[in-house]
C-alpha distance (Angstrom), angle and dihedral (degrees) to the residues before:
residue distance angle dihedral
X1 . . .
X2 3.83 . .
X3 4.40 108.5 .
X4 3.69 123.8 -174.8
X5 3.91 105.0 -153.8
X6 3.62 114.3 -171.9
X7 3.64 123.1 -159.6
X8 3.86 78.3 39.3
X9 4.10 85.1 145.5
X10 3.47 87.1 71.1
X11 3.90 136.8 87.6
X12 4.00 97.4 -99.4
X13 3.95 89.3 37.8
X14 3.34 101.6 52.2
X15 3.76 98.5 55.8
X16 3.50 91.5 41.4
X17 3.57 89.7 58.9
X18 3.93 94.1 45.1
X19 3.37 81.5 51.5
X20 3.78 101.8 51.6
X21 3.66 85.2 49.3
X22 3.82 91.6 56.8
X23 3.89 85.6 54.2
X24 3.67 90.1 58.4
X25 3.97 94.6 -111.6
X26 3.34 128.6 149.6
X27 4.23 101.8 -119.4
X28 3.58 122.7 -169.6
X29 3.98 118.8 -169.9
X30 3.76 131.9 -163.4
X31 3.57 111.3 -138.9
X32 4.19 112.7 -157.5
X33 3.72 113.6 -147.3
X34 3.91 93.0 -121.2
X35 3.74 93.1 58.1
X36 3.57 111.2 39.8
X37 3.74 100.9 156.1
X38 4.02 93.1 146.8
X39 3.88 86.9 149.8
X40 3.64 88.8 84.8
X41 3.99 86.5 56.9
X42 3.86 93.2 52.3
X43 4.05 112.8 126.6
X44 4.02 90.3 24.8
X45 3.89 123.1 116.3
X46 4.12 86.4 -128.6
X47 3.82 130.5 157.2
X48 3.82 103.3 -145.9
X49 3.75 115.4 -172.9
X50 4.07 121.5 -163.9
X51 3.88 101.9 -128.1
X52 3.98 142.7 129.5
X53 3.44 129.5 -118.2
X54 4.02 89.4 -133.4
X55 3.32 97.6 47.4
X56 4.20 115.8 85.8
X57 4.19 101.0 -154.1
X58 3.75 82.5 46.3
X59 4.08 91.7 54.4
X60 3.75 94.6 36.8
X61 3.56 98.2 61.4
X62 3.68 95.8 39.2
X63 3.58 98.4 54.6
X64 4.21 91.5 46.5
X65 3.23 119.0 124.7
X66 3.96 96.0 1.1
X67 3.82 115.2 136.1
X68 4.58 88.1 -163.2
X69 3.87 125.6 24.7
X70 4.02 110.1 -155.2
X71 3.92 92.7 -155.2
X72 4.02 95.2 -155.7
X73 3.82 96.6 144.6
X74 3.22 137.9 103.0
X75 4.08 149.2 72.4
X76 3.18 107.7 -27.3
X77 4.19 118.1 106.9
X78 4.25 101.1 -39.5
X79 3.62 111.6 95.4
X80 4.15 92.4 -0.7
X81 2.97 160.0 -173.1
X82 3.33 96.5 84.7
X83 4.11 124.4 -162.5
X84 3.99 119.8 -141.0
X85 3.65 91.5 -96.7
X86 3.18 97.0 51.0
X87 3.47 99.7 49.4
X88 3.98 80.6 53.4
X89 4.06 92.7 52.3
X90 3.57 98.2 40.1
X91 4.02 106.4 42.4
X92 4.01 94.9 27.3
X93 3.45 104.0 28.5
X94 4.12 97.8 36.6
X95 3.98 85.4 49.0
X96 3.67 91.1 50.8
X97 4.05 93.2 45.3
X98 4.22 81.9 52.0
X99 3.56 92.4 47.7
X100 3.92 93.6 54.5
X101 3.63 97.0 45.6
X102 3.92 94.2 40.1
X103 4.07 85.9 53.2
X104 4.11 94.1 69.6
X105 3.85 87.7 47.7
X106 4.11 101.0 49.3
X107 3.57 84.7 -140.9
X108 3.82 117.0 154.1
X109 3.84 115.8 -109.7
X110 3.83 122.5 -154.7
X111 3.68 114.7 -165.1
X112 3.81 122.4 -147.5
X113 3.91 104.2 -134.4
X114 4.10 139.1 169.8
X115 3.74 151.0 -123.0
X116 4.01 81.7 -139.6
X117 3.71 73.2 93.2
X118 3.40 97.0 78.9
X119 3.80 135.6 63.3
X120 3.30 98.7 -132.5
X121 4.10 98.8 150.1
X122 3.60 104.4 99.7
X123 3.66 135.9 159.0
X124 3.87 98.2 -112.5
X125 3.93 94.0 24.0
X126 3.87 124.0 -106.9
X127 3.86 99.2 -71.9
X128 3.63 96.3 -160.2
X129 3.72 133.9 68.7
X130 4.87 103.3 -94.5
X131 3.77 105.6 -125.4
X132 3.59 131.0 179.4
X133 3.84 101.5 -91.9
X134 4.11 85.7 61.4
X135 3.74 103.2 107.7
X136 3.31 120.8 -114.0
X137 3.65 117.9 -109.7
X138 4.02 113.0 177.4
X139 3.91 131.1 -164.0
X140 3.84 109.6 -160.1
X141 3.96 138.9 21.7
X142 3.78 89.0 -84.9
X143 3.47 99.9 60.8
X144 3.53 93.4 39.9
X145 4.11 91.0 52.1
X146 3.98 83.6 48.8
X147 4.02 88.2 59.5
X148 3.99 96.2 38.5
X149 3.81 80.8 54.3
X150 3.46 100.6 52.9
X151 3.88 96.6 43.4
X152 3.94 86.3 50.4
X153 4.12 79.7 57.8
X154 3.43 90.6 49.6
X155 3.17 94.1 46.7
X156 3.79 104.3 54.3
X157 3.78 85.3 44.7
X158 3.73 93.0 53.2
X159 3.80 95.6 47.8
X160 3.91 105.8 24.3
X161 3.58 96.9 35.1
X162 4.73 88.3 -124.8
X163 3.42 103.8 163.8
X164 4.49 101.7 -112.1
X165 3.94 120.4 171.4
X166 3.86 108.4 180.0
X167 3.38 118.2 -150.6
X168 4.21 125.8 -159.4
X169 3.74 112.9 -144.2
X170 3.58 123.7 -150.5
X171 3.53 114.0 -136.4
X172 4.12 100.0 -72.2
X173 3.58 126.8 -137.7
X174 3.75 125.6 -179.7
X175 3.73 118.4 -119.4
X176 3.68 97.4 -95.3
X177 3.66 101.5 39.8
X178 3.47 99.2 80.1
X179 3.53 94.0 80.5
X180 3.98 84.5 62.8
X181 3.96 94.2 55.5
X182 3.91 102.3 146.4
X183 3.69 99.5 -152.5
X184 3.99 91.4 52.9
X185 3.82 95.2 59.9
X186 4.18 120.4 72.2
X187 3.82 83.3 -146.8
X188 3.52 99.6 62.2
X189 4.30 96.9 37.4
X190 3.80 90.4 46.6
X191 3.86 91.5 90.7
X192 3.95 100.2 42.4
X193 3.93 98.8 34.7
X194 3.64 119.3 60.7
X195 3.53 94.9 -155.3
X196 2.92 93.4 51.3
X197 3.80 98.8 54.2
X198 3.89 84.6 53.7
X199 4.25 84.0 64.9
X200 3.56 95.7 45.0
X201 3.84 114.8 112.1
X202 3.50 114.3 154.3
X203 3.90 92.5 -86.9
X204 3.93 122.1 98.5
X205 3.80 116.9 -117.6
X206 3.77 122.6 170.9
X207 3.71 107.5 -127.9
X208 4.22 132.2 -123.8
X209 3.94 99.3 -157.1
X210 3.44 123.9 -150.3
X211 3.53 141.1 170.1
X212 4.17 131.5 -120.5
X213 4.00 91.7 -93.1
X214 3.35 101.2 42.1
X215 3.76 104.7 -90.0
X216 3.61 110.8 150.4
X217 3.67 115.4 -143.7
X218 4.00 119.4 -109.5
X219 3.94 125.6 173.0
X220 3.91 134.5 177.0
X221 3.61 121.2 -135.6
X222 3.61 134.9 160.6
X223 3.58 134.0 -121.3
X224 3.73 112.8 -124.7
X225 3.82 93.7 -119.5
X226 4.03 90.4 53.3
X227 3.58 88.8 63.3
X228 3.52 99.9 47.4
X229 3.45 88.2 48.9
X230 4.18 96.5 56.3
X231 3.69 83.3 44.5
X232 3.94 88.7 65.4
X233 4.07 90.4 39.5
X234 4.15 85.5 53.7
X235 4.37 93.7 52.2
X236 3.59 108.4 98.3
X237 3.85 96.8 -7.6
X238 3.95 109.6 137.7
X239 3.15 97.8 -168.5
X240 3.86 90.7 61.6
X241 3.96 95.7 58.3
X242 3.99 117.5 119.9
X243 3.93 80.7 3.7
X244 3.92 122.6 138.5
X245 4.08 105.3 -151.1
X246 3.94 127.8 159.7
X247 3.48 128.3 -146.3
X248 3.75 135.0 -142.4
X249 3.42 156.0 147.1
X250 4.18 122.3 -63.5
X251 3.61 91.7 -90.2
X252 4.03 136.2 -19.7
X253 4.27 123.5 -85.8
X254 3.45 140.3 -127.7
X255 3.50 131.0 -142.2
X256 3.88 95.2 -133.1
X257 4.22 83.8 47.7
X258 3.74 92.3 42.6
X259 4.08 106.4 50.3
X260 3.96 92.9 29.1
X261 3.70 85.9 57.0
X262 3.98 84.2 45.1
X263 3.58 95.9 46.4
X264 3.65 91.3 56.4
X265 3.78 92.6 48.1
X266 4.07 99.9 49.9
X267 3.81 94.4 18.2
X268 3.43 97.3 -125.0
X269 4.15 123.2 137.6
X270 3.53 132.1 -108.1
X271 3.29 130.5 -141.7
X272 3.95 132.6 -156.7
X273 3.79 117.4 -120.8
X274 3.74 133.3 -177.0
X275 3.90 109.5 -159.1
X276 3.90 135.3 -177.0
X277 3.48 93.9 -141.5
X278 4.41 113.3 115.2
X279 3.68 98.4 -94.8
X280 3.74 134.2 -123.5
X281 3.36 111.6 -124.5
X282 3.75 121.3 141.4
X283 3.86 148.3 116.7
X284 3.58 137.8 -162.7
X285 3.60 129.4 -135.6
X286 3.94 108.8 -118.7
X287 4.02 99.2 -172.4
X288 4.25 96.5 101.0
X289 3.80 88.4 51.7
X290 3.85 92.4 48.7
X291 3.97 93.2 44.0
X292 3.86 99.2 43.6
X293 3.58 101.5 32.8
X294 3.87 99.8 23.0
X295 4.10 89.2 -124.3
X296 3.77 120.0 171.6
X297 3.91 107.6 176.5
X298 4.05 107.2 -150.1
X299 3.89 101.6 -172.7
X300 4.06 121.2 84.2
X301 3.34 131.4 173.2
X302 4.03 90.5 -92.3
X303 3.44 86.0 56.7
X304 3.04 107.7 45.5
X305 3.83 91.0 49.4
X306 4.08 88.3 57.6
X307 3.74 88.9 52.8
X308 3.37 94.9 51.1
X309 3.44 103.1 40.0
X310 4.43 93.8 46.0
X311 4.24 83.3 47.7
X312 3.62 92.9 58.3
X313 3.31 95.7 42.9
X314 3.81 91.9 57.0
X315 4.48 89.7 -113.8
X316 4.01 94.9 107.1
X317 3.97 110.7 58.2
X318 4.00 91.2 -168.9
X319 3.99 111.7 113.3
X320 3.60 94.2 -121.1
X321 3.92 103.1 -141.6
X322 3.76 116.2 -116.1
C-alpha cells in the first residue's frame, strides 16, 4: 500500500507513519512549512514532500500514485494560533483542495475528525453513552471547520462515488502524557478553580473531582496508539466508505478510578474536591467502530498510567510515542 498522511509532523501522524513503515508500506508525508517537526520522522524510510494544503500543484503531486490518503492535517495546534479565517481556509478549504485532486486518482481518503463536535459539557453530565447519530453541535471555528470537512467528504462520496470514511477522535493523549493531566493535579487547578485554591497548601495532592450533587467526573480519551491503530482498521475497508465512526479508548474513566490508580503508582495523596465548574462527564459508545472497522482499543486509563509510570522510571524499554 503506498499512504500519504498529512499532518504527519504531528503526534497522531508520526506514529501512524512509523507504523505504516512497520507494515512494510510505502508512506509518503506532506510536510507544511509552519510545522516542520521532521525530527519526529528521523530513522523512518519516509518520502516527505514540502507542500500546502491550499495550494492545488502542491496536493496533486502529493496525493499521486497513493492507493489511501490519511487526511491528519490541518489547523488545529501545529503552526498556531490560528484566526477564524484561517481555520476556514486551512481545514475547509485544504480538505476541499484534497478532495478534488484525490477524485481523479480513486484513492481512498480518511478524514481526521473530533468529539469537539459534540456538546457534551452539561450541568448534570451526559448520562448516556454519545454515539454517532447524536448531532453535532460545535462551539468554536475549529469544530465547526472539523464538520464542514466532513460533510465536504460526504459529499464527494455521495455524488462522485471517492471512497471517504470519517473518523471522530476522542481527545488524544500520548502514552506518557497522562501522568501530566492538568485537571488531576491540585497544583495545576488551584488557579482556575476556586475551590480548589481554598485546598491549596504548598503540598501536591492529586485530585478526585466532583461536582455539587454528587456527580463524579468521567471522561474518554484515547491513547495515541488506539488511534493509530483504527486508522489502519479504516485503509481499504469498504464497508467504512461515506461512514461517520468515532474512536476511543477501551472504555471511559473516572476521576476516583484514575488518580487512586495514580496515587498508588507515584505515592502521592488525593484529595476529594467538590467544584462549581460544568462537569465532564461523558462516554461514547464504541460498538459502530468495532462492527464496521473490527476495532478493539487495548489501552485504558489504568494502562496507560502503568506504561507511563514503568517508562519513566527506566522499567519499560518501549519508546512510548508522544
Amino acid at each position: 500500500m503506498k499512504a500519504l498522511v498529512t499532518g504527519i509532523t504531528g503526534r497522531i501522524g508520526a506514529n501512524l507513519a512509523a507504523e505504516l513503515c512497520r507494515g512494510g508500506h510505502h508512506v509518503r508525508g506532506l510536510v507544511w512549512d509552519r510545522d516542520r517537526r521532521v525530527e519526529k520522522l528521523a530513522g523512518l524510510d519516509v518520502e516527505l514532500v514540502d507542500g500546502n494544503l491550499q495550494v492545488a500543484e502542491d496536493v496533486e503531486r502529493s496525493v499521486a500514485g497513493c492507493d489511501v490518503v490519511f487526511h491528519l492535517g490541518g489547523a488545529f495546534q501545529g503552526g498556531g494560533p490560528f484566526s477564524d479565517q484561517e481555520y476556514f481556509d486551512i481545514n475547509v478549504g485544504g480538505t476541499l483542495s484534497l478532495l478534488t485532486a484525490v477524485r481523479a486518482t480513486g484513492a481512498q481518503v480518511v478524514l481526521a475528525s473530533t468529539d469537539a463536535l459534540y456538546d457534551k459539557y452539561r450541568h448534570g453530565g451526559m448520562p448516556d453513552p454519545i454515539d454517532e447519530t447524536h448531532p453535532p453541535a460545535p462551539n468554536g471555528m475549529y469544530a465547526l471547520s472539523k464538520l464542514l470537512a466532513e460533510q465536504l467528504c460526504l459529499g464527494f462520496h455521495r455524488m462522485y462515488g471517492l471512497p471517504t470514511t470519517i473518523l471522530r477522535f476522542a481527545y488524544v493523549l500520548g502514552a506518557g502524557e497522562i501522568l501530566d493531566f492538568p485537571q488531576f493535579w491540585l497544583s495545576k487547578l488551584k488557579d482556575r478553580d476556586a475551590a480548589a485554591e481554598v485546598l491549596w497548601n504548598g503540598e501536591e495532592r492529586l485530585v478526585a473531582l466532583r461536582d455539587p450533587t454528587g456527580l463524579v467526573y468521567k471522561k474518554h480519551v484515547a491513547d495515541v496508539r488506539d488511534i493509530v491503530a483504527g486508522c489502519l482498521c479504516a485503509a481499504g475497508n469498504e464497508t467504512s466508505y461515506g461512514e461517520v465512526t468515532q474512536l476511543a479508548g477501551p472504555r471511559p474513566f473516572t476521576w476516583d478510578e484514575a488518580v487512586h490508580h495514580l496515587s498508588r503508582r507515584l505515592d502521592v495523596p488525593v484529595v476529594e474536591l467538590t467544584s462549581d465548574a460544568v462537569p465532564t462527564h461523558y462516554e461514547y459508545d464504541l460498538r459502530k467502530a468495532n462492527d464496521l472497522l473490527g476495532f478493539s482499543p487495548r489501552y485504558d486509563v489504568a494502562r496507560m498510567i502503568d506504561d507511563a509510570v514503568s517508562h519513566r522510571r527506566g522499567e519499560n524499554s518501549e519508546v512510548l510515542p508522544t
